[in-house]
N, C-alpha and C positions, 0 to 999 in steps of 0.2 A: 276623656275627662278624668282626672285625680281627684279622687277622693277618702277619706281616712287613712288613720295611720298618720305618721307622718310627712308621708307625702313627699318621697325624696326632700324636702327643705324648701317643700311647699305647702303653704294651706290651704283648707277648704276654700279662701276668698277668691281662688284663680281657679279659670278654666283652659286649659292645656288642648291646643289646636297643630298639628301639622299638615306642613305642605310640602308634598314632590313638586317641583316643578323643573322643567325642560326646556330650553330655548325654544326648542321646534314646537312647543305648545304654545308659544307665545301668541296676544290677539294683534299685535302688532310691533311694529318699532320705536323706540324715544325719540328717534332723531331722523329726520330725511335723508334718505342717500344712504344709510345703514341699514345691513340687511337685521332683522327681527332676531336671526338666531344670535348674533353678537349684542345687541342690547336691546332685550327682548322687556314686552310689558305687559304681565299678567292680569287681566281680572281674578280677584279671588271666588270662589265659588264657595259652596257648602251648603249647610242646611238654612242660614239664617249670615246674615250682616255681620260683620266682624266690629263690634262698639266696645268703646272703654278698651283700650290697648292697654295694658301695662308693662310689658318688656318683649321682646323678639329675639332670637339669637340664630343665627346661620350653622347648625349642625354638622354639616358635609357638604362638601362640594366632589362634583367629579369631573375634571375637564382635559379635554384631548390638547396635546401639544401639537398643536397643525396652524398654530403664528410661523410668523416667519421673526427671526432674531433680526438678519439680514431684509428690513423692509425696504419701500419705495421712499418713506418718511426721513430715512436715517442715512439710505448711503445716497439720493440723487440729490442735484442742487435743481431746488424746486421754491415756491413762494418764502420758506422760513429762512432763506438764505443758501449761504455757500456751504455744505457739508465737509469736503475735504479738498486744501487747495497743497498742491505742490510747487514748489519752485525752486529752482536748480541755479544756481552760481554757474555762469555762460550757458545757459539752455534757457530750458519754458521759464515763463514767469504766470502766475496765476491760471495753472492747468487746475483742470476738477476731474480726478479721476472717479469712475463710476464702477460700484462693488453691482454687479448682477444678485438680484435679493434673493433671498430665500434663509436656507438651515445648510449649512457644512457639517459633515460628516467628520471631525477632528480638526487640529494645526493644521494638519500638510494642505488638509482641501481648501481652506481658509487659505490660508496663504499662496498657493494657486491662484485663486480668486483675486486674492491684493495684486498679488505680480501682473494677470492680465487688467487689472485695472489701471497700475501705471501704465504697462506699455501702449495701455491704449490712448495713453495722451502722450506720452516720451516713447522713449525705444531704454533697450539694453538695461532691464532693472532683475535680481534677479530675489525673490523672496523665499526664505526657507524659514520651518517653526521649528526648534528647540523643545522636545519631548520632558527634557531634565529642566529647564528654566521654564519651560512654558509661554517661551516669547519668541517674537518674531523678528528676524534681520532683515534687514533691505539692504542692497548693493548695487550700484548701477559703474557700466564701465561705458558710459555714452561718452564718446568723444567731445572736448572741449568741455564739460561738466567738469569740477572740483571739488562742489560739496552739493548739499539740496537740504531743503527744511519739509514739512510737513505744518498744516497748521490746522486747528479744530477747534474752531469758534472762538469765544475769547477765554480768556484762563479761568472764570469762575461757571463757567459753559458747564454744566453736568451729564452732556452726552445726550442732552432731549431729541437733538436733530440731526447728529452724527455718529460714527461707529465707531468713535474714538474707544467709549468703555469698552467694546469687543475685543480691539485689535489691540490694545495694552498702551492707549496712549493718554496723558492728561491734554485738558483744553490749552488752548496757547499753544505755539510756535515751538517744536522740538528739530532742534538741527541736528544733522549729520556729523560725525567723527569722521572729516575725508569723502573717502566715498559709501560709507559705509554706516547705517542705523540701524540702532538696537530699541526693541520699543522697552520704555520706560519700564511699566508693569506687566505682569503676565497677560495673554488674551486670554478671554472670554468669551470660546468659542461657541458656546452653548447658550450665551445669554446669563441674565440675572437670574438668582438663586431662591427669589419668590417674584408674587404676583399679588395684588390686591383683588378684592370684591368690592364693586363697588351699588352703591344704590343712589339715585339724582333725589328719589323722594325720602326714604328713609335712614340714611347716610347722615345728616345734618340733623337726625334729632338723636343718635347716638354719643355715646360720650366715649369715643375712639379720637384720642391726636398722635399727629404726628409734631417733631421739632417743628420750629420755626426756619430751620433751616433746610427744609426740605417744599423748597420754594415752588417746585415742580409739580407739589400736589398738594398746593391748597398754602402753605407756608403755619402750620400749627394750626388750622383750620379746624375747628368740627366738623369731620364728613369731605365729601362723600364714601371713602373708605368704610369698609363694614367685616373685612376679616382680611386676616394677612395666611396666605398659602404659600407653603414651600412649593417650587418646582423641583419635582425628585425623581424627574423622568429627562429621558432624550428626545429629541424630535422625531414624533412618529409616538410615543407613547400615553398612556394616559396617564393622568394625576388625580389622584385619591387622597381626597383629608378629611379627617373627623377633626372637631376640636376639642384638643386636648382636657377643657378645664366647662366640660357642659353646664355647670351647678350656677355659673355665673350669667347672669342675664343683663342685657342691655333696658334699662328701665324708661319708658316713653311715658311716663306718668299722666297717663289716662288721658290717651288720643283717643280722640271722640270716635273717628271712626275709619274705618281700614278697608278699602275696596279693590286697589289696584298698587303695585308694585313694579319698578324695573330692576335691573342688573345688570351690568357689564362689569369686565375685567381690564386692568392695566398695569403694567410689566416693570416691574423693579418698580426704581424711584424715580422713572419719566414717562410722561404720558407723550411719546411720543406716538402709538396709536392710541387714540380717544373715540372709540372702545377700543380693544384688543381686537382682531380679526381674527377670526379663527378659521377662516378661507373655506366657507361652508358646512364647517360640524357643526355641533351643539354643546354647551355645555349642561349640567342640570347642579340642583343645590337640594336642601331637605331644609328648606326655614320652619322655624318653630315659633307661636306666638302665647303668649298667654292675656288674656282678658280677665278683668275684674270682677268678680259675683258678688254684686250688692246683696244688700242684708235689708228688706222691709218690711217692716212689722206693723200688723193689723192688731187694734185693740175692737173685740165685738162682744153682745151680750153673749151670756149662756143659752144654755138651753131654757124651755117657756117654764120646766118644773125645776130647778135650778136657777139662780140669780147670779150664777159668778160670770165673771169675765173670763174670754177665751183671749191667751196670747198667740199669733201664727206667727211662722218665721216663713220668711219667704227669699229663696235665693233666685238672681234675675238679673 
């Protein structure tokens, strides 16, 4: 509890609560068929009911990189469609070559990976990464083949359910020079460069947007997003964020009452896992809330040899 002084840029009218909390604490799941430590849903605890909310803010987050960049969602062709189709002028026509999921250790492992993915629907492809451009070649010397395309989803596709953003490619149809392609932009062999927080209940009464053109999560929606975290690790590491500008609070202008919470995470600017899996870690956060302390005043007599009136202040 804060009180006098002034109150880091608070006054006496709030009362200042934190929570640790851990996935693996969780009392259960949001969502069927998800495990709790991915979007977990706390009862809050304490000495007394959490009433009159007045602002929340997500202080820290700590979470392990043990997603897979390379998911099930992004490289196989499963309900959301065809993820990556190839076709070859005199060869395949609508081959779906499949990236085995997971986290690649640099270009060269990646690309590995692409190479036995064509050749597992064609023959004779040969893929190598470029260290100084940061991009990937593809070359096939298959007999009777002249040129081949690549294609990933439709051109305004933002990579939700393919690995185009990884592998350096836009949505739409990129064809070959010959026999020979060069991916457009760099890979992204690590994935997207942050992560969101998200919350299902408390997400929607913050005032965090994104454009309208981030159609993928939410399209300028209020919520669910609740803090944006860089990824400043590799896979296999953890990530650590404070937020930079603590003084600012998200204002819930006096929610009645506050008992339980969830949490999950999702990667860049696609929810192509919804939650993020974290394939059995945990993650944990430090949310902070502050509540309102009314002001009630009692007017009574004095005392029996005294006639004055007593005023009480009363915070509550």
């Amino acid at each position: 509890m804060m009180r006098g002084g002034t109150n880091f840029g608070l006054n006496d009218t709030l009362r200042y609560y934190e929570f640790e909390l851990d996935s693996l604490d969780a009392s259960g799941s949001k969502a069927a068929g998800v495990a709790a430590t991915d979007w977990p849903v706390f009862l809050l605890g304490g000495k007394q009911p959490l009433t009159n909310i007045a602002a929340i803010k997500i202080l820290e987050v700590q979470i392990p990189f043990s997603w897979y960049v390379f998911a099930a969602e992004n490289t196989q062709q499963n309900a959301n469609g065809t993820q990556w189709t190839l076709n070859e002028t005199g060869g395949v026509t609508n081959a779906y070559p499949l990236i085995v999921q997971g986290n690649y250790a640099g270009g060269s492992a990646l690309a590995t990976a692409l190479q036995t993915a064509l050749n597992g629907v064609s023959s004779n492809y040969l893929v190598t990464y470029n260290s100084v451009t940061q991009k990937m070649t593809f070359t096939t010397s298959k007999a009777g083949v002249t040129a081949f395309t690549f294609t990933f989803g439709a051109p305004t596709n933002s990579g939700n359910t393919n690995p185009r953003l990884y592998m350096g490619f836009p949505g739409g149809i990129t064809s070959s020079s010959g026999l020979t392609m060069v991916s457009p932009n760099v890979a992204l062999v690590s994935g997207p460069s942050y992560l969101y927080v998200n919350s299902s209940s408390l997400g929607p009464l913050v005032n965090l947007y994104l454009p309208q053109g981030a159609f993928n999560l939410g399209g300028g929606n209020a919520g669910p997003q609740i803090a944006k975290v860089p990824v400043t690790g590799n896979s296999g590491d953890i990530i650590f964020w404070q937020d930079p500008d603590p003084q600012k609070w998200f204002d819930l202008e006096n929610l009645s009452l506050l008992n339980q919470v969830d949490f999950y995470l999702t990667l860049g600017n696609t929810t192509t896992q919804l939650p993020l899996r974290l394939n059995g870690l945990s993650f944990s956060l430090k949310l902070a809330i502050l509540t309102n302390e009314f002001t009630h005043s009692d007017l009574s007599s004095g005392l029996a040899q005294s006639d004055r009136v007593v005023k009480r202040m009363r915070n509550y």
